[in-house]
C-alpha positions as CSV (number, residue, x, y, z in Angstrom):
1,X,55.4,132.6,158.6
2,X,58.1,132.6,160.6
3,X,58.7,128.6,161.1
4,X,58.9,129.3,156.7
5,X,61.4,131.4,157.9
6,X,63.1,129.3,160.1
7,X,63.3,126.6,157.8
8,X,64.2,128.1,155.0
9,X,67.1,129.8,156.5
10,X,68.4,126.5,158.1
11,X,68.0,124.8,154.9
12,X,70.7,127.7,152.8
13,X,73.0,127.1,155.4
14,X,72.6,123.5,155.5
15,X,73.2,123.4,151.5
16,X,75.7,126.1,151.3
17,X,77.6,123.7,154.2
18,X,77.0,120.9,152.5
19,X,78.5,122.6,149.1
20,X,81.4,123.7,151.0
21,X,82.5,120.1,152.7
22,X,82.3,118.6,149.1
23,X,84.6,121.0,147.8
24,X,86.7,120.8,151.0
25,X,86.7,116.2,150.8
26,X,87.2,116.7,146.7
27,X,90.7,118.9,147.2
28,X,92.0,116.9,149.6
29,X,90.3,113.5,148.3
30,X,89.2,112.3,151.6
31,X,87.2,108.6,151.7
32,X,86.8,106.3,154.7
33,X,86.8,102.4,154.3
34,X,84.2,100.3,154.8
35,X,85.0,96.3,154.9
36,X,81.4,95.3,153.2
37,X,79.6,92.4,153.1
38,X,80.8,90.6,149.4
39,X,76.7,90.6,148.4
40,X,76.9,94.3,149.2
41,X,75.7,95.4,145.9
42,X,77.5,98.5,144.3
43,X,74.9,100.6,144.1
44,X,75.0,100.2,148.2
45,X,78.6,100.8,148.7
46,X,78.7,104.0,146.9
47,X,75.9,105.9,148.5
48,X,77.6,104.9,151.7
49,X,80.9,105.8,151.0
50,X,79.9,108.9,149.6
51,X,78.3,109.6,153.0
52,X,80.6,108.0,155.2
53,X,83.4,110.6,153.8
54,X,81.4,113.4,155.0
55,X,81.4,112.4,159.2
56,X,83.5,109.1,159.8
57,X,86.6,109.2,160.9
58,X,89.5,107.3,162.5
59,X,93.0,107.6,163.3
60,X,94.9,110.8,163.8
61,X,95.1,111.9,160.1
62,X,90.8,111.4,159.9
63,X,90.4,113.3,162.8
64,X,92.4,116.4,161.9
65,X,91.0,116.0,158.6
66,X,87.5,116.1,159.8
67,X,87.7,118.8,162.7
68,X,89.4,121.3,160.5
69,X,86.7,121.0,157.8
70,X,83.4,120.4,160.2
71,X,84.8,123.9,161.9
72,X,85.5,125.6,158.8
73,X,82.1,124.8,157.4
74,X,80.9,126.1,161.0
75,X,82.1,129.4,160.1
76,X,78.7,130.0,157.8
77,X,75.9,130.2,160.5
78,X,78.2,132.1,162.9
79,X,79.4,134.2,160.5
80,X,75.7,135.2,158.9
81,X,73.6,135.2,162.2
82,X,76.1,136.8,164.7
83,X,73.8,135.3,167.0
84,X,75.3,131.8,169.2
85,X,71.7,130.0,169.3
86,X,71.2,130.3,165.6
87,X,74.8,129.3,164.9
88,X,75.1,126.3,167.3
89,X,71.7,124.9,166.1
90,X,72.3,125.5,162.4
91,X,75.9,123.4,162.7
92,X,74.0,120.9,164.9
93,X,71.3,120.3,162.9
94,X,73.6,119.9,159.3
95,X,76.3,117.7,161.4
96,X,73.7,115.2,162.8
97,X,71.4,115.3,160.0
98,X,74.4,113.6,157.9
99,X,75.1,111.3,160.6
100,X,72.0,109.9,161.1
101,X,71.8,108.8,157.5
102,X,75.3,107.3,157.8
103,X,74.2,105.4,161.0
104,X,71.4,104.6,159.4
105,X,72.5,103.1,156.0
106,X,75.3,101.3,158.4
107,X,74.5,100.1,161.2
108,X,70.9,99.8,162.1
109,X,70.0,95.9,162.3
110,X,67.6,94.4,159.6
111,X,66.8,90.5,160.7
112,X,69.5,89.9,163.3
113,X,71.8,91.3,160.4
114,X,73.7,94.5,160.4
115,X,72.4,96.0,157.0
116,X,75.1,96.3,154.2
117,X,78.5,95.9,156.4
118,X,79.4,93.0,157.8
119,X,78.9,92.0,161.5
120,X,82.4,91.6,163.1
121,X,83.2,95.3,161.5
122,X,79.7,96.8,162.9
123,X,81.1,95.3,166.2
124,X,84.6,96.6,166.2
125,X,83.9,99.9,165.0
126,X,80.5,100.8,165.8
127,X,81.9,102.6,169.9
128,X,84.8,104.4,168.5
129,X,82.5,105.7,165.8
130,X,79.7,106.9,167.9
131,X,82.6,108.6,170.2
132,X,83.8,110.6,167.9
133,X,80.9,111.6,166.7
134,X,79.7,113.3,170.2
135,X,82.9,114.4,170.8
136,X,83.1,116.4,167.4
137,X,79.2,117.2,167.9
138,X,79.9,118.8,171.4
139,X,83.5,120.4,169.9
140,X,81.5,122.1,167.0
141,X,78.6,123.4,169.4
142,X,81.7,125.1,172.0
143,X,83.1,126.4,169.2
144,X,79.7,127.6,168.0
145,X,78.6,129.2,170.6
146,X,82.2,130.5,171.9
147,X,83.0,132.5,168.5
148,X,79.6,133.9,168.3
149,X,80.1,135.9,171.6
150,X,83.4,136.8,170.4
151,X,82.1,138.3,167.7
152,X,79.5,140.0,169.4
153,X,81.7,141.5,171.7
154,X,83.6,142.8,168.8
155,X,81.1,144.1,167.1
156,X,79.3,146.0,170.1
157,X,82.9,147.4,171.7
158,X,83.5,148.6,167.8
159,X,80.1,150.2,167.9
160,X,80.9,151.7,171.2
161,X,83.6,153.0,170.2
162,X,82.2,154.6,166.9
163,X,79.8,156.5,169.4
164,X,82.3,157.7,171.4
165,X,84.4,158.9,168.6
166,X,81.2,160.8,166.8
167,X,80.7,162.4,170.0
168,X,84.2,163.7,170.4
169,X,84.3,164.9,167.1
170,X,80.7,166.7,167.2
171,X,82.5,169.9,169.1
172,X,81.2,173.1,168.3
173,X,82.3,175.3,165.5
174,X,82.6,179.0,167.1
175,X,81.6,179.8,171.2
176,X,80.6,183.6,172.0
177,X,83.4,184.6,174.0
178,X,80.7,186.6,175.8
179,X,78.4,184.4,176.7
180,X,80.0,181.0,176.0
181,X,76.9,179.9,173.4
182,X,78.2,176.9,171.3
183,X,77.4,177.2,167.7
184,X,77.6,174.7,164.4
185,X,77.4,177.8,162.0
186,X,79.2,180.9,162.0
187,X,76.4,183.5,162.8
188,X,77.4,187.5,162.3
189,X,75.8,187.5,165.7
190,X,75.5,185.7,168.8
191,X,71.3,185.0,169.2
192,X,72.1,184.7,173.0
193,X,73.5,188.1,173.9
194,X,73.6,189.5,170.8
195,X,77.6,189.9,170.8
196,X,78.8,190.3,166.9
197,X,80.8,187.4,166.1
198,X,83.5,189.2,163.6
199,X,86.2,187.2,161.5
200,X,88.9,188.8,164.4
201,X,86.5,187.1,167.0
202,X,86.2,183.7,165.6
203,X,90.0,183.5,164.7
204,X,91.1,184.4,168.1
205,X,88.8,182.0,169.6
206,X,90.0,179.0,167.3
């Protein structure tokens, strides 16, 4: 039951992700280029481009493109578990699954051949791409894990101070100025020493 769990809660915030990266490449109209192969049929070239958009990147405009919206999109887990395992292996798992199936349809070797690109831009490109990959991959976990506890550490020094406040305000309503019992009523009579507690009393001890 709870590896259903699991899954099924990785699996919203992998779609809801996913959702949010596609609105995010749609606004701003983000695609990488490929050089194909010329018998790269087009059926080929636009499932890879359509994934290629979603973790390649190069140059300085690609990069900012794709860290801003990778970190944005890591907002969801940390925001919904509050909890810096959960998040960090919730943006792991969405960021790597789409690699792998971008690494996959690109550059894995069918024959001696790279499959669907062509061989001097699987060579030229294949490093820088796998580069930034980690490096975004290990970016996204730090930032994972290191809003997560700052959040935490909101939330717990909020809650802290919530309790504090309560039990400043919880202060007694009248004390027996003869025998100092605390009361949250307003009694005729003190149950302690049996001191009446008139209006006069209460006033002039308020």
């Amino acid at each position: 039951m709870k590896i259903r769990s699991f899954f099924k809660k990785k699996t919203i915030s992998f779609i809801l992700q996913f959702i949010l990266l596609t609105i995010i490449i749609y606004i701003f109209s983000y695609s990488f280029q490929i050089e194909f192969d010329p018998n790269t049929e087009i059926e080929q070239r636009v499932i890879i481009e359509f994934l290629a958009k979603y973790v390649l990147f190069l140059g300085v405009n690609g990069t900012l493109f794709m860290y801003l919206s990778w970190l944005l999109v890591s907002l969801i887990p940390i925001l919904t578990n509050l909890n810096y395992k959960k998040a960090y292996s919730s943006n792991l798992l969405t960021f790597f699954v789409l690699n792998f199936f971008v690494y996959v349809f690109i550059f894995v070797p069918r024959q001696n051949q790279v499959m669907k690109v062509t061989k001097g831009y699987f060579n030229s490109n294949f490093m820088p791409l796998i580069w930034n990959t980690i490096i975004l991959g290990l970016v996204i976990f730090t930032f994972s894990i290191f809003l997560s506890l700052l959040l935490q550490r909101i939330k717990s020094t909020q809650f802290g101070k919530k309790i504090v406040d309560e039990k400043l305000n919880d202060k007694p309503l009248i004390i027996c100025p003869k025998c100092g019992t605390e009361y949250d009523s307003i009694p005729l009579y003190c149950y302690n020493c049996n001191f009446k507690l008139t209006s006069d009393e209460i006033d002039r001890i308020e």
